[in-house]
C-alpha positions in Angstrom: 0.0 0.0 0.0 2.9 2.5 0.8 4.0 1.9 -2.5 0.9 2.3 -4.3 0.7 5.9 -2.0 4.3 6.7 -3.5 3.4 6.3 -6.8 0.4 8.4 -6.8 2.1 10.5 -5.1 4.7 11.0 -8.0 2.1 11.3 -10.6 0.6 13.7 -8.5 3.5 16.0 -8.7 4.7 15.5 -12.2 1.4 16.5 -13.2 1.6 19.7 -10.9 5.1 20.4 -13.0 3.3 19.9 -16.6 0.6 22.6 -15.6 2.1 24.9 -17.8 1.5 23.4 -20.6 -1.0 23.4 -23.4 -2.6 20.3 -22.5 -3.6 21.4 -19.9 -5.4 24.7 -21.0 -9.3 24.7 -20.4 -12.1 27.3 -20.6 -13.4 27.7 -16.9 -17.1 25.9 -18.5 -15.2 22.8 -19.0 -14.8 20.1 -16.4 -12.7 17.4 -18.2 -12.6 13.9 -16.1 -9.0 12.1 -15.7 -8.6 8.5 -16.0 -5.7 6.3 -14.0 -5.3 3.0 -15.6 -2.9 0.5 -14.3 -2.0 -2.6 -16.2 -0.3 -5.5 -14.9 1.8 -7.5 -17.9 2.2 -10.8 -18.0 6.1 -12.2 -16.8 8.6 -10.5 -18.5 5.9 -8.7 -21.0 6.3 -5.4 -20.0 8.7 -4.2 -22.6 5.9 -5.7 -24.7 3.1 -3.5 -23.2 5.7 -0.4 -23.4 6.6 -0.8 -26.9 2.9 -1.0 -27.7 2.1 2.1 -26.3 5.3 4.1 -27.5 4.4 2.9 -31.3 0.8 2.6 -31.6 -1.3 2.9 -28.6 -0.8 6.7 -27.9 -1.5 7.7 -31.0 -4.5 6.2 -31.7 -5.7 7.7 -28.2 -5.3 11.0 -30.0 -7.3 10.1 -33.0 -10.3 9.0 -30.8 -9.7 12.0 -28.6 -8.5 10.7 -25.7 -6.0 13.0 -24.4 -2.5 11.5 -23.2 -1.4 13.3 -19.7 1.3 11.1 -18.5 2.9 7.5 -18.1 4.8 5.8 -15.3 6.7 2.7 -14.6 6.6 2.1 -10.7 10.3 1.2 -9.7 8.8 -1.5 -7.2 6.2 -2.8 -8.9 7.4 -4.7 -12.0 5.3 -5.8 -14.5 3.3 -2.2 -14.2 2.4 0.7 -16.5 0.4 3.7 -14.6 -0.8 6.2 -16.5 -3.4 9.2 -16.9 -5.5 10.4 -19.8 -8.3 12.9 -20.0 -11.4 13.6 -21.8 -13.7 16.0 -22.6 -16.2 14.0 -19.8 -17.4 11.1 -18.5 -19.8 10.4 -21.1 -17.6 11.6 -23.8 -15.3 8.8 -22.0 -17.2 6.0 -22.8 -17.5 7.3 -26.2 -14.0 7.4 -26.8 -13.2 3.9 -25.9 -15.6 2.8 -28.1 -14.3 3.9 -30.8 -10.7 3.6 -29.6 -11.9 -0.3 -29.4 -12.9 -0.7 -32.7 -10.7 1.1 -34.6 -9.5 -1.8 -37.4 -5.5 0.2 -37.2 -5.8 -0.2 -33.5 -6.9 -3.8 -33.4 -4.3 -5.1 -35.6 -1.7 -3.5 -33.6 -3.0 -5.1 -30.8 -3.4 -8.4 -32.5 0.3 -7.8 -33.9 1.4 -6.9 -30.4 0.5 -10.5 -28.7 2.0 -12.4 -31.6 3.3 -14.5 -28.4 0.9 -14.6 -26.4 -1.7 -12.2 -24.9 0.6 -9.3 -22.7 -1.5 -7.9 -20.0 -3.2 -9.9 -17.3 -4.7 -7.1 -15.9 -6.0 -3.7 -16.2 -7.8 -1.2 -14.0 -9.1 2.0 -14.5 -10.7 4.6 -12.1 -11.8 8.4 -13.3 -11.1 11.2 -11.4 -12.4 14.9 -11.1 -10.2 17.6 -10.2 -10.7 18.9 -7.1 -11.8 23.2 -6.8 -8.1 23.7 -5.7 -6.5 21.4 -7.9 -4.1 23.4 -10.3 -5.2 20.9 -13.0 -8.6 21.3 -14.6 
């Protein structure tokens, strides 16, 4: 659990250090929704799970507008991948992975990417609101 704390709590401040950026630019109407996923890979799959978001996965986040915050490998937790994306809201969410799902480009990366043998075991996701003091919105 400590470890779990530490991590979040490292997310926490990189994201305070990329406030500057563009990304993170909203009109005060907006109220975008975060999303932390974790993903457990299988034994040794990791760099499997890495590679497939560094050459394909991120990209077609974009394309279905999912925006790409962040992403973490926890130093003592192997076999993980945190990371944070955002949309537009929580509806627009489930939209998103819709189409993100079904996107024939995206699926045969995927399919590509487990050529031996599935990678992940595991994923989880929770969505998250800023809070009224958070200096991301």
């Amino acid at each position: 659990m400590k470890s779990l704390l530490k991590v979040l709590l490292s997310i926490s401040l990189c994201i305070s250090a990329l406030t500057s950026t563009s990304v993170f630019a909203q009109t005060s109407n907006q109220q975008r929704v975060f999303e932390l996923r974790t993903y457990t890979s299988h034994e040794n799959r990791l760099g499997d799970v890495v590679a497939r978001f560094k050459n394909h996965t991120t990209r077609f986040f974009e394309r279905h507008g999912i925006t790409n915050i962040g992403y973490w490998i926890p130093t003592d937790q192997p076999n993980t991948l945190i990371y944070i994306v955002s949309h537009a809201s929580r509806e627009q969410a489930k939209k998103n992975w819709e189409a993100f799902q079904k996107d024939p480009e995206w699926m045969a990366a995927r399919e590509a990417s487990m050529a031996n043998g599935p990678i992940v075991v595991k994923t989880q996701s929770v969505f998250m609101e800023p809070t009224e003091f958070s200096p991301i919105k």
